[in-house]
GUVO-88757 format. One line per field, with one value per residue (C-alpha): residue in three letters; z, y, x; residue number from 0. Coordinates in steps of 0.1 Angstrom, whole numbers, m for minus. Layout:
N
residuo [ALA:...]
c3 [Z:...]
c2 [Y:...]
c1 [X:...]
num [NUM:...]
END
This chain:
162
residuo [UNK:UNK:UNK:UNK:UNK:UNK:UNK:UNK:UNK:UNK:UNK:UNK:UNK:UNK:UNK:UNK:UNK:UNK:UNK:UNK:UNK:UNK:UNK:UNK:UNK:UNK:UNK:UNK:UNK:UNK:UNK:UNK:UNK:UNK:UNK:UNK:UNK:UNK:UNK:UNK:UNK:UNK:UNK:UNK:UNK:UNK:UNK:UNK:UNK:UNK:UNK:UNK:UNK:UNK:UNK:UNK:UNK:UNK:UNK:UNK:UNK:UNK:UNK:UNK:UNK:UNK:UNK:UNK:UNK:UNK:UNK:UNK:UNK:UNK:UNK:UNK:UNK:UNK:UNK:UNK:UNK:UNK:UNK:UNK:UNK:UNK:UNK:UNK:UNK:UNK:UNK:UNK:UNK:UNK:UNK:UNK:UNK:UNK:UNK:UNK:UNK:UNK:UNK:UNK:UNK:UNK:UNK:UNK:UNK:UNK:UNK:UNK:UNK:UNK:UNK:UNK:UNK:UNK:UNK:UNK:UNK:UNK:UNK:UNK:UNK:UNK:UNK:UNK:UNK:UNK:UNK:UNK:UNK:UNK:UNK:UNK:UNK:UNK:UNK:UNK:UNK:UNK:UNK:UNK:UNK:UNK:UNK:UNK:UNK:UNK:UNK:UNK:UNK:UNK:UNK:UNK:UNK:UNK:UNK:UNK:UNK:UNK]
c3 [m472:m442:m444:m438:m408:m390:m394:m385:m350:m347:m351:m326:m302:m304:m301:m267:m253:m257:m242:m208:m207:m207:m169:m147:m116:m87:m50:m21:7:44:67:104:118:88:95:89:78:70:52:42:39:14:17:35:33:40:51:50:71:39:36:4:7:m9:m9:m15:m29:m34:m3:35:42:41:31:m7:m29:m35:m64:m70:m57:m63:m44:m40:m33:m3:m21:m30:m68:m80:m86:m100:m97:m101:m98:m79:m48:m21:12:1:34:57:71:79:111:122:153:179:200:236:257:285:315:299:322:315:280:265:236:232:268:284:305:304:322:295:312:319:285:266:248:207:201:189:155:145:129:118:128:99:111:129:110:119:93:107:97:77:47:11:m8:m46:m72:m113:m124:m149:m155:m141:m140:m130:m110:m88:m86:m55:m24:m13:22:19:19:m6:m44:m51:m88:m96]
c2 [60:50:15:36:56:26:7:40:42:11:9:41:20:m5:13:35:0:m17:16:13:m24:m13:1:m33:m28:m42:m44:m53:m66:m59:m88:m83:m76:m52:m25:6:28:60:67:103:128:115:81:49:13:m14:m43:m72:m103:m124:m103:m87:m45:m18:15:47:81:113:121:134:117:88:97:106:93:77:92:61:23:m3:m39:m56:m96:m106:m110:m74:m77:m56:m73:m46:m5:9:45:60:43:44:27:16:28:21:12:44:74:104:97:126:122:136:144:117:141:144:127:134:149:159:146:166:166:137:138:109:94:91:59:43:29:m5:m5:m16:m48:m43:m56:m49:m16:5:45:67:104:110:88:46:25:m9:m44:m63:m35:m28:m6:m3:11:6:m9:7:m31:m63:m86:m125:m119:m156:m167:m159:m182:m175:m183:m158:m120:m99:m94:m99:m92:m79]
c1 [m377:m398:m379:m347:m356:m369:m339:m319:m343:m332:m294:m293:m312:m289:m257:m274:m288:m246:m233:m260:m250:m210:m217:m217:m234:m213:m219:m194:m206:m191:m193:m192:m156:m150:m120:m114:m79:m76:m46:m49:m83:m106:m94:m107:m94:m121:m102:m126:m120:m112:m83:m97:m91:m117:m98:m129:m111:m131:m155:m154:m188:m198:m236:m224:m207:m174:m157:m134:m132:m107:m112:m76:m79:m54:m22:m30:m39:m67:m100:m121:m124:m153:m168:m196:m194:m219:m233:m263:m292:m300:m266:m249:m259:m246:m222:m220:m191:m186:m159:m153:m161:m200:m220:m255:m271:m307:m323:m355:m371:m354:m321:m304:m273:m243:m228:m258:m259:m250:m219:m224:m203:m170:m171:m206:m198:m172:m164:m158:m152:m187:m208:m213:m219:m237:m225:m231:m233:m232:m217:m227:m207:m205:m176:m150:m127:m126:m94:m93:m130:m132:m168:m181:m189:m218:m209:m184:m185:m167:m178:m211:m225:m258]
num [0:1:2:3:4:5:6:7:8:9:10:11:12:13:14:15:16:17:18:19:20:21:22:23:24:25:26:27:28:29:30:31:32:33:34:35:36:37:38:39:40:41:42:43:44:45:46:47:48:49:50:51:52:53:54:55:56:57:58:59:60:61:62:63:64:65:66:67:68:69:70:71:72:73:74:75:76:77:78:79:80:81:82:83:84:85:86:87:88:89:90:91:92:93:94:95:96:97:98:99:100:101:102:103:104:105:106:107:108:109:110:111:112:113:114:115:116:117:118:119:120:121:122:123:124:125:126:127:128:129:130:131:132:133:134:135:136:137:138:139:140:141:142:143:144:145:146:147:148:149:150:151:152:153:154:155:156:157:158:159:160:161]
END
């Protein structure tokens, strides 16, 4: 009898430890000179400079989660999709944007001149609605299927597996 429940604790181990290994962590990583489209609300299109795509569905900020991620390889083919999608921190800040004829502002105490400071390099992030998200980046998702996965270069950005 005892034999029997250990070997039933066991089996039901089993079976919940294959199901936890059936969610693949993924991460995509966003090398500097990253772009950014937005084809309709809720959507984004990460064009990395490989030419491989990452379209994000399901959020207006990009502090939460992704609801659904599918990375395209140049020729357009899908890699991998992947749910739960999210920037992984510190790389995203709230952006506050002024109108051009602001010329001075207040951030606690100080008053500072507007123009008086440095442009960011173009390239070294990318503008999503309000928020910046600094490059490089990650974004980490689990992965629902993978189709003809190439090994990655390390000296290349795009997939990386975890």
């Amino acid at each position: 009898m005892k034999m029997k429940s250990a070997s039933l604790i066991v089996m039901i181990f089993m079976v919940c430890a294959g199901m936890l290994a059936g969610a693949i962590e993924q991460e995509v990583e966003l090398p500097l000179g990253t772009q950014v489209e937005t084809p309709a609300a809720g959507q984004l299109i990460l064009v990395l400079p490989s030419g491989q795509r990452l379209e994000l569905e399901g959020v207006t900020s990009i502090q939460a989660e992704f609801s659904r991620c599918i990375l395209r390889g140049p020729g357009g083919g899908i890699l991998m999709h992947g749910i739960r999608a999210k920037f992984l921190q510190p790389a995203t800040e709230k952006l506050v944007v002024l109108p051009a004829e602001i010329r001075l502002v207040a951030l606690g105490d100080d008053v500072m001149w507007v123009r008086q400071s440095a442009p960011v390099p173009p390239g070294s992030y990318i503008r999503i609605n309000e928020e910046v998200v600094w490059l490089p980046a990650k974004i980490h998702f689990l992965k629902a299927g993978a189709q003809a996965i190439p090994v990655p270069n390390p000296k290349k950005p795009g997939v990386v597996p975890r």
